[in-house]
C-alpha positions as CSV (number, residue, x, y, z in Angstrom):
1,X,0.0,0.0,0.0
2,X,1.8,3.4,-0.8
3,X,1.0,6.7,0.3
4,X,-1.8,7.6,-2.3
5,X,-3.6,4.7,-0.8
6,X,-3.3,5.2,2.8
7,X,-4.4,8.7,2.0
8,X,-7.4,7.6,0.6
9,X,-8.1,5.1,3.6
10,X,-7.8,7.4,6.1
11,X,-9.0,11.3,5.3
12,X,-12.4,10.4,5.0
13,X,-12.9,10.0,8.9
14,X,-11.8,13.2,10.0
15,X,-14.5,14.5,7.8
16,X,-17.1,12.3,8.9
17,X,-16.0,11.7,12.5
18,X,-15.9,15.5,12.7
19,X,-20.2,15.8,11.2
20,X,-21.2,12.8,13.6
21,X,-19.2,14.4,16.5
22,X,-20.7,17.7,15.6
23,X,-24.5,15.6,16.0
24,X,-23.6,13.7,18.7
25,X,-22.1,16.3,21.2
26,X,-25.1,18.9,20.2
27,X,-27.8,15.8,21.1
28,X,-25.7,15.4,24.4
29,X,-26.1,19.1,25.4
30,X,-30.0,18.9,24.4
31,X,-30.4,16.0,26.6
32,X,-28.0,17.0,29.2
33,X,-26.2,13.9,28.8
34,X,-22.4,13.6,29.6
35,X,-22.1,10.0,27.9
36,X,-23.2,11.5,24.9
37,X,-20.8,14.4,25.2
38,X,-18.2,12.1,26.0
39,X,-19.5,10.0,23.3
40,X,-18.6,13.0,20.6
41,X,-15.3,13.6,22.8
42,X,-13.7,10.6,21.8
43,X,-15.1,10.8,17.6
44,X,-13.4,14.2,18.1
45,X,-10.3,12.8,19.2
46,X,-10.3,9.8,16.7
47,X,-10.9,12.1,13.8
48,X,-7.8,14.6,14.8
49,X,-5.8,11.4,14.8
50,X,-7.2,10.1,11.3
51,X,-6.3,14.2,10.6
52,X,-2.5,13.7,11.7
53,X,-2.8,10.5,9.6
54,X,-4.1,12.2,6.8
55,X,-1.6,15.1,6.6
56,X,1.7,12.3,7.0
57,X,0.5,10.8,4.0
58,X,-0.7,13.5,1.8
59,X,2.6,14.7,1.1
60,X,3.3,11.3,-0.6
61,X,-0.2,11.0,-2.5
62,X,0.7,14.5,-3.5
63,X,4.1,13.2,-5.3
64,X,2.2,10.3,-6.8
65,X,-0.3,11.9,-8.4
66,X,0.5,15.8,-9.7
67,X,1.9,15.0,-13.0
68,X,-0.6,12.8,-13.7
69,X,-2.6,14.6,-16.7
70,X,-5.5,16.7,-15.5
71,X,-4.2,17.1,-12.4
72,X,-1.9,20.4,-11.7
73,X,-0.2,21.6,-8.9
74,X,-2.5,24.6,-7.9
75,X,-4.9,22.8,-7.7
76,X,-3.5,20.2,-5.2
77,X,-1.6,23.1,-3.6
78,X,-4.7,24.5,-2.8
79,X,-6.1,21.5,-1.0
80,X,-3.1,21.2,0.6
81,X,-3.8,24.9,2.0
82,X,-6.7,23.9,3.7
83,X,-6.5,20.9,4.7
84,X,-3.7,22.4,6.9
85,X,-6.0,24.9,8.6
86,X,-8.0,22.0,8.8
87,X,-5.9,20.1,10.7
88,X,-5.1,22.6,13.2
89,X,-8.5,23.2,14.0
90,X,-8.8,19.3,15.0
91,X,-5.8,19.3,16.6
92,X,-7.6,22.3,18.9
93,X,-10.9,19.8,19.1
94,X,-8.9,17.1,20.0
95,X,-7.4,19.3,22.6
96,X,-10.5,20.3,24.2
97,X,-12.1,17.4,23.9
98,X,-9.2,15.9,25.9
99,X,-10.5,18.9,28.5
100,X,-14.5,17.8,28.1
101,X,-13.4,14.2,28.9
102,X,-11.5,14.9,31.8
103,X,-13.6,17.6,33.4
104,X,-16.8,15.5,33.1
105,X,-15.1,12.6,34.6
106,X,-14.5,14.9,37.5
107,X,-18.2,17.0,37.2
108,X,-16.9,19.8,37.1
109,X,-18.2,23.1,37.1
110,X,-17.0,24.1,33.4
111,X,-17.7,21.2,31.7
112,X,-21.2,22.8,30.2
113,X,-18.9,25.7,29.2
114,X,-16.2,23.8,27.3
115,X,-19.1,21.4,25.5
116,X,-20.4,24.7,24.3
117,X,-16.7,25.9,23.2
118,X,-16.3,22.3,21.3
119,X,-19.6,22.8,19.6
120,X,-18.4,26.1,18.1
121,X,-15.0,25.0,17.5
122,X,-17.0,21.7,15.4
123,X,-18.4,23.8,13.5
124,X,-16.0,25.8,12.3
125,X,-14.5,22.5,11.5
126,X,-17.7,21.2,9.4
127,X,-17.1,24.3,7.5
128,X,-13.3,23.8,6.5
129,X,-14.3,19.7,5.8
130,X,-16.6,20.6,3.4
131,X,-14.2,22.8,1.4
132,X,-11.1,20.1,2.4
133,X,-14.0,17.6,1.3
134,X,-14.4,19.5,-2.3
135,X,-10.8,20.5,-3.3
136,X,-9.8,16.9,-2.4
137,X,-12.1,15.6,-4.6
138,X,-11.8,18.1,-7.1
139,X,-7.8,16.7,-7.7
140,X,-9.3,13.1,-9.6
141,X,-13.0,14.0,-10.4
142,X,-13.0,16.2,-12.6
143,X,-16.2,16.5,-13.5
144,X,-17.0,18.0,-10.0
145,X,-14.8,21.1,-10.6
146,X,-16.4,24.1,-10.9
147,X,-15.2,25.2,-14.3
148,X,-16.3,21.5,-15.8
149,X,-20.0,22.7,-14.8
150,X,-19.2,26.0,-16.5
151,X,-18.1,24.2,-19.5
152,X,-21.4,21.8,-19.5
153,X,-23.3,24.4,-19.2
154,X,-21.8,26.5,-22.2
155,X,-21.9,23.3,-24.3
156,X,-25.5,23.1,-23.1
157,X,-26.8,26.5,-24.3
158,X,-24.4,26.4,-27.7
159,X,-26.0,23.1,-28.6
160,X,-29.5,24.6,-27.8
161,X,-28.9,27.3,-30.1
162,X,-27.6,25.1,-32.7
163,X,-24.0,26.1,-32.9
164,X,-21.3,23.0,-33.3
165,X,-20.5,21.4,-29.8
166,X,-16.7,21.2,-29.2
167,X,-15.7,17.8,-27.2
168,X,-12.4,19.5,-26.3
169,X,-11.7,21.3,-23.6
170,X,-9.3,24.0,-23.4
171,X,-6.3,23.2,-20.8
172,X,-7.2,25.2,-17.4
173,X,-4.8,27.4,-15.8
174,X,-4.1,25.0,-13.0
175,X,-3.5,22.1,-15.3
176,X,-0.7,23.4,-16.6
């Protein structure tokens, strides 16, 4: 298994573990449940592991995979941006859910506040998943790149109006 592979086994939980957490811990404060919370505590934790994984092997995927054709180096550059805010934010969820853990174990008194911190903090991470989410998928399907829609679109409305339909597509600046 290289590094293009282990990549692709493990980023996908620090985007999912990250939404469920996000669920779980906002159920737990509903219900006024510490299991729960701790429940989301230790998703949070797993997923800025999976996060750490993620960034130790993206710099190999990265080498396997950027002269491949289609794929440039802005545009893996660019994932490769935000994936590393990314990471720091779960690094600081992990952190505090490390702090959530500990201070419900020992009830107390700010563990309400620091589930309330974490819920912020998740959310702000749900954000930068999404757009980690995107841009990673973005490098090998193509057709979910916002200038391929664009283009479909334009190749739509030409065909519509009866001018010829070009197959090719013009190399984008990032492909280059």
């Amino acid at each position: 298994m290289n590094d293009a592979h282990l990549h692709m086994v493990v980023n996908h939980f620090p985007i999912i573990g990250t939404i469920l957490g996000l669920g779980i811990l906002i159920t737990g404060i509903i219900l006024k449940n510490n299991s729960v919370n701790n429940t989301a505590y230790a998703l949070f934790i797993v997923a800025a592991l999976f996060a750490l994984a993620s960034m130790s092997t993206g710099e190999g995927a990265e080498e396997m995979v950027e002269d491949m054709p289609n794929i440039g180096k802005r545009i893996i550059h660019e994932h490769e941006e935000i994936a590393e805010k990314l990471a720091i934010v779960l690094y600081l969820l992990g952190a505090i859910s490390i702090l959530g853990l500990v201070l419900n174990i020992k009830n107390h008194s700010k563990a309400k506040f620091i589930s309330f911190v974490a819920v912020i903090v998740a959310i702000g991470s749900v954000y930068l998943t999404t757009l980690v989410g995107t841009s990673g998928g973005e490098i090998r399907h193509t057709e979910i790149r916002e200038e391929s829609i664009d283009s479909a679109v334009k190749n739509s409305v030409d065909s519509e109006k009866g001018a010829p339909v070009s197959n090719k597509s013009e190399p984008k600046e990032y492909d280059r």
